[in-house]
C-alpha positions in Angstrom: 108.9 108.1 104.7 112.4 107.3 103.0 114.9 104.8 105.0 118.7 105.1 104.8 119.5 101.9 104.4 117.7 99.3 102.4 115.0 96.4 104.4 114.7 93.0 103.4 111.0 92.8 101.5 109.8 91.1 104.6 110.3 94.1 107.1 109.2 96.4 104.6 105.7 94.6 104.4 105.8 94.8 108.1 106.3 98.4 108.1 103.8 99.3 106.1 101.3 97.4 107.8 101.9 98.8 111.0 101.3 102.5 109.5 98.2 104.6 110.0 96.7 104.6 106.6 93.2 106.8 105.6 90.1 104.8 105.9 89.5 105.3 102.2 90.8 102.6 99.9 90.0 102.0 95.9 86.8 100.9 95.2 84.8 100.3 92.1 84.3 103.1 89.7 80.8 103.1 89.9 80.0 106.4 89.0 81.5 106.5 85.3 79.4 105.3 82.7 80.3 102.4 80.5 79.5 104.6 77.6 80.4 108.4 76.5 77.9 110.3 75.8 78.8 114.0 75.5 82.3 115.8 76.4 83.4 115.1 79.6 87.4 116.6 81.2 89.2 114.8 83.3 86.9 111.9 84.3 89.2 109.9 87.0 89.3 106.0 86.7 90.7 104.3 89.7 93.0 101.0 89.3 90.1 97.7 89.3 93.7 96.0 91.0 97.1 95.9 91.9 99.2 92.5 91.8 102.1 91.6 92.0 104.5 89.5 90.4 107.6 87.9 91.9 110.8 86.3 90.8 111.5 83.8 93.7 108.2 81.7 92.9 108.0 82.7 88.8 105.3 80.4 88.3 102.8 81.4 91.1 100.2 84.3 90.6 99.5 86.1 93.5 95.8 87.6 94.5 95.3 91.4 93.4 94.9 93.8 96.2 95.5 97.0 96.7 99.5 97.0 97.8 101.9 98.5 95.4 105.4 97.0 95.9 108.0 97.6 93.4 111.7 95.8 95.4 114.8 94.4 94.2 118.0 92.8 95.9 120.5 92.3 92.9 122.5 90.6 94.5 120.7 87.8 95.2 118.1 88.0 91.9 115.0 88.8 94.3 112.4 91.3 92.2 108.5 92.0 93.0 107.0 94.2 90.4 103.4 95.1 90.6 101.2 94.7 88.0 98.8 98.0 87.5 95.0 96.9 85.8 92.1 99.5 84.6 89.1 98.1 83.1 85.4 99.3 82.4 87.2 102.3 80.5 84.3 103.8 78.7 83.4 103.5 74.7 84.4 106.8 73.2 87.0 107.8 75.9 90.0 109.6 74.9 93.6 111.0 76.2 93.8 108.1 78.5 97.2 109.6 81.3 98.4 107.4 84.6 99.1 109.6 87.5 100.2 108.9 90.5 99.1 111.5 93.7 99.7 111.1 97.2 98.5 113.6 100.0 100.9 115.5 102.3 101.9 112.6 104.9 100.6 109.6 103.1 102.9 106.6 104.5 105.5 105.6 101.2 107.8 103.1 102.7 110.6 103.4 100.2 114.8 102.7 100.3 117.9 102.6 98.0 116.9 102.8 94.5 113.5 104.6 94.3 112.9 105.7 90.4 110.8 103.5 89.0 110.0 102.2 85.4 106.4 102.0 84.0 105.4 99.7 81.2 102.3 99.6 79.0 101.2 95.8 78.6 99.8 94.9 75.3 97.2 92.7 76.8 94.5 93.2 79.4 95.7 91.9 83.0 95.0 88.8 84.1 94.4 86.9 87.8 96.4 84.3 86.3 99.5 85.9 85.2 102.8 85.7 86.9 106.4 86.7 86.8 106.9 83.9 83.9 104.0 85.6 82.4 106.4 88.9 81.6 110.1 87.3 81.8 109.3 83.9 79.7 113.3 83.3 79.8 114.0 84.5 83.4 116.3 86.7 84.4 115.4 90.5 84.0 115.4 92.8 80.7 111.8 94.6 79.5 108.6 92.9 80.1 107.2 90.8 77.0 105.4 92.7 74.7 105.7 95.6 77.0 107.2 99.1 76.1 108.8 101.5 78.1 105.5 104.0 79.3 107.1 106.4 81.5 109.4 106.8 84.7 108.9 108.6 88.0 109.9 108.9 90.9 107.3 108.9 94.0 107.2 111.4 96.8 104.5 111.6 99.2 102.7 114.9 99.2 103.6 115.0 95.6 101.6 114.5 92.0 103.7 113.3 89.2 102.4 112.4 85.9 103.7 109.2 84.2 102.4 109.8 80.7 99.4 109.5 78.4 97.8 106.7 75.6 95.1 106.1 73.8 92.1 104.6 75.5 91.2 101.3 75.3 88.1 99.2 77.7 91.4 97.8 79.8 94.6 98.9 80.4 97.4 97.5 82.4 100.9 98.4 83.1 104.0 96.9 85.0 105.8 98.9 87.3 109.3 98.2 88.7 112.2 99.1 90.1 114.2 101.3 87.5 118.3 100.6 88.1 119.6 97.7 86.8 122.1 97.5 89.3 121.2 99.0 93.0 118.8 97.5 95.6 115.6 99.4 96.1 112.2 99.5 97.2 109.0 101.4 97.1 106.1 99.9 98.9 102.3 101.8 99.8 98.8 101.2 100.2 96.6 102.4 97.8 94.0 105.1 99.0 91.8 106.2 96.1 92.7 109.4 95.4 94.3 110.0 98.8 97.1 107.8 97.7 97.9 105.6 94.9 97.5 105.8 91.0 94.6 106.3 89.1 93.8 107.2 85.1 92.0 110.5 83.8 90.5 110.5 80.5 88.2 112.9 78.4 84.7 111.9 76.4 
């Protein structure tokens, strides 16, 4: 669902609250072993969270869910990025790659600026962490210790692949609004593989 004219954050999360979203919703990958034992393809890893991280309280961590929300209004400073966390990766594993698939008709509220930018985080996610966590000094430029992963650009009814890494037991990633100068938004509820991203790796 694409809107022609960007929403304040506030009717966005209104929006996609009112939509009809599948029952299914991420849950613990219990069925992957914490250890590697003989060659496995394409083992699929859903996210242990999504958070998010916001610029008008820099100081306050917000609880992990499963709501991606990537918006920014430049002109008055306003950014949420959502923080991306995978943990319980198993010894062994191999060709970790971040993908993000939605079915035909999954509800993506997005407007304005819609490419977005995904970082790989040096550190393991935290419940703690917040936007001062990332942007130290304020203001915008690339996450701390962060380096540029990928970018995409998400389209219901579409798979895109954001790029691949070497495994480790957790891996976490920013993802934000790309431009550095238009408004834009892209908001969803994740829906295990129905919706939302999730990592594939070998053994």
């Amino acid at each position: 669902m694409h809107l022609s004219s960007f929403l304040p954050l506030a009717l966005l999360t209104s929006l996609i609250s009112a939509q009809a979203l599948p029952e299914q919703i991420p849950l613990p990958d219990e069925n992957v072993r914490n250890e590697c034992s003989h060659a496995t393809a394409c083992t699929i890893k859903l996210p242990s969270s999504y958070q998010q991280i916001r610029s008008s309280k820099p100081g306050a961590a917000f609880p992990q869910n499963s709501i991606f929300n990537a918006t920014q209004i430049i002109a008055t400073k306003d950014y949420t990025d959502t923080l991306l966390s995978f943990s319980g990766i198993p010894t062994g594993s191999y060709g970790c790659e971040l993908t993000f698939n939605s079915t035909l008709g999954y509800p993506i509220i997005s407007s304005g600026s819609t490419q977005l930018n995904v970082y790989a985080l040096p550190l393991p996610i935290s419940a703690k962490d917040t936007y001062d966590t990332y942007y130290p000094n304020g203001g915008r430029g690339p996450p701390k210790g962060a380096y540029l992963f990928g970018t995409t650009t998400i389209i219901t009814g579409q798979k895109a692949v954001i790029g691949s890494q070497a495994c480790k037991p957790s891996l976490g990633y920013l993802i934000r609004i790309a431009s550095d100068t238009k408004d834009g938004s892209v908001v969803f509820a994740a829906a295990g593989s129905i919706g939302g991203f999730y990592l594939t790796h070998n053994c």
